[in-house]
C-alpha positions in Angstrom: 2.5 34.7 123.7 5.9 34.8 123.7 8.0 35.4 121.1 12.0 35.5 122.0 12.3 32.8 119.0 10.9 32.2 116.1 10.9 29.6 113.4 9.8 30.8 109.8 9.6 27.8 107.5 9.8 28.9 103.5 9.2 27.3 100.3 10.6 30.3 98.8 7.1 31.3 97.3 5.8 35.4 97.1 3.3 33.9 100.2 6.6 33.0 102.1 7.7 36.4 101.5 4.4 37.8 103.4 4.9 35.6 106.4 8.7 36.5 106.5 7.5 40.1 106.9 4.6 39.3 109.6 7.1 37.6 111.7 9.5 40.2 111.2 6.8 42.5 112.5 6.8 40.5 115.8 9.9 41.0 116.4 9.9 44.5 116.0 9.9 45.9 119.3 11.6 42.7 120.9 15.4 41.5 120.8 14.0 38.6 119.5 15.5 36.1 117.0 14.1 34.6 113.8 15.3 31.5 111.9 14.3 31.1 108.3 14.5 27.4 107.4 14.3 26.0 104.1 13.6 21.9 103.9 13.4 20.5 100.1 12.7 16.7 100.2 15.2 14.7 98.1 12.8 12.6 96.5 10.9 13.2 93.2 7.5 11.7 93.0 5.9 9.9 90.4 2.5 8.1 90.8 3.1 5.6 93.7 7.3 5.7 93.0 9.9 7.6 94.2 13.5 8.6 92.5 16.3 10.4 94.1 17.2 13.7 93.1 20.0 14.3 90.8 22.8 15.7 93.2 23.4 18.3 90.6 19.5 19.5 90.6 19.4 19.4 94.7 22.5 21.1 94.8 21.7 24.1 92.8 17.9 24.3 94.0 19.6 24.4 97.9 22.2 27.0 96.3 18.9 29.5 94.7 17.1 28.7 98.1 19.6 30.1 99.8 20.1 33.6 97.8 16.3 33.9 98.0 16.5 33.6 101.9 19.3 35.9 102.2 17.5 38.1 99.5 14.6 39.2 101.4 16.0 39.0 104.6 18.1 41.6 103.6 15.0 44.1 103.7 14.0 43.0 107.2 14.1 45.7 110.5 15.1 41.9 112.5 19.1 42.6 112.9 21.2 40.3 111.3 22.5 39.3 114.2 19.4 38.3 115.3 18.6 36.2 111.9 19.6 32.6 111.4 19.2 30.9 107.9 19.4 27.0 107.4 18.9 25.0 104.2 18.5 21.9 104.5 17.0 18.3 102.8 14.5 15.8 104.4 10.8 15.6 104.9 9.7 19.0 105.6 7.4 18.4 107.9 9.1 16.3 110.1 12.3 18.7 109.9 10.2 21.2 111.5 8.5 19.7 114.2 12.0 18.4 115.2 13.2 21.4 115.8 10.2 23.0 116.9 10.6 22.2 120.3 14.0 25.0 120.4 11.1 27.8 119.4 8.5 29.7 121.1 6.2 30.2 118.0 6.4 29.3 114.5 5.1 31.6 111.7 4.4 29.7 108.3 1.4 30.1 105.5 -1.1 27.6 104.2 -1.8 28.1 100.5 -5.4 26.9 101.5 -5.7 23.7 98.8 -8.8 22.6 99.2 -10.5 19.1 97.9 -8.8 16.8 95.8 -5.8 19.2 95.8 -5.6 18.9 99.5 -6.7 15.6 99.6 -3.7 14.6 97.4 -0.9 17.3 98.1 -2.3 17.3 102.1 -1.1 20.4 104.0 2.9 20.7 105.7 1.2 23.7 107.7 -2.0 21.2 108.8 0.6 18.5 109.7 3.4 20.8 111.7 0.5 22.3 114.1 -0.7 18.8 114.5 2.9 17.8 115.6 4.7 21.5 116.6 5.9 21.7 120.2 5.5 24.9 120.4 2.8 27.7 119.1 2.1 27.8 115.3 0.9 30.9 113.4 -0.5 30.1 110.2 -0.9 33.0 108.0 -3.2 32.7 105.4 -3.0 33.2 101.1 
């Protein structure tokens, strides 16, 4: 499998933080690059409506994103050279598969919701390696 590329989607969760590591751990012994990528959907959901986020509230949740990201990728043995951070708003899942196709692999978790959780919530990581143009590793909770 090849991995010059990688994609490492976050929701800036402690599980996130594991599959930064495992990906950093594939490009170990490679010159390989990473890009950690951050996607918050500007919409707030309630019942069957939708409200825009406050600017204010986006703005500041994008800002804290950000310092997370460039928090723990501060630990990794992936240069920074090699390390690519973007933060960004729309629907996650269709953000990623977008730019999947620029990747060899992409490394994300599933937090493994099961019934009417999943049923409800339904899964990013189930819907990006429906849609991914490239290899997805799913890294489990």
């Amino acid at each position: 499998m090849k991995t010059d590329h990688i994609l490492v989607p976050t929701d800036c969760s402690d599980l996130s933080l594991s599959v930064l590591n495992a990906a950093d751990a594939l490009l170990e012994k490679s010159a390989g690059e990473m890009t950690i990528i951050f996607v918050r959907e500007p919409v707030i959901h309630l019942m069957d409506d939708e409200y825009p986020e406050p600017p204010q509230v986006k703005e500041n949740l994008l800002r804290k994103a950000n310092a997370v990201m460039k928090h723990w990728s501060k630990d990794l043995a992936t240069p920074e050279s090699r390390r690519h951070l973007i933060v960004s708003t729309g629907s996650p899942v269709d953000e990623i598969i977008k730019r999947s196709s620029d990747f060899d692999l992409i490394v994300m978790a599933t937090h493994g919701l099961t019934g009417l959780k999943h049923f409800r919530l339904g899964s990013v990581t189930e819907r990006v390696v429906r849609g991914a143009h490239c290899s997805v590793l799913v890294v489990k909770d």
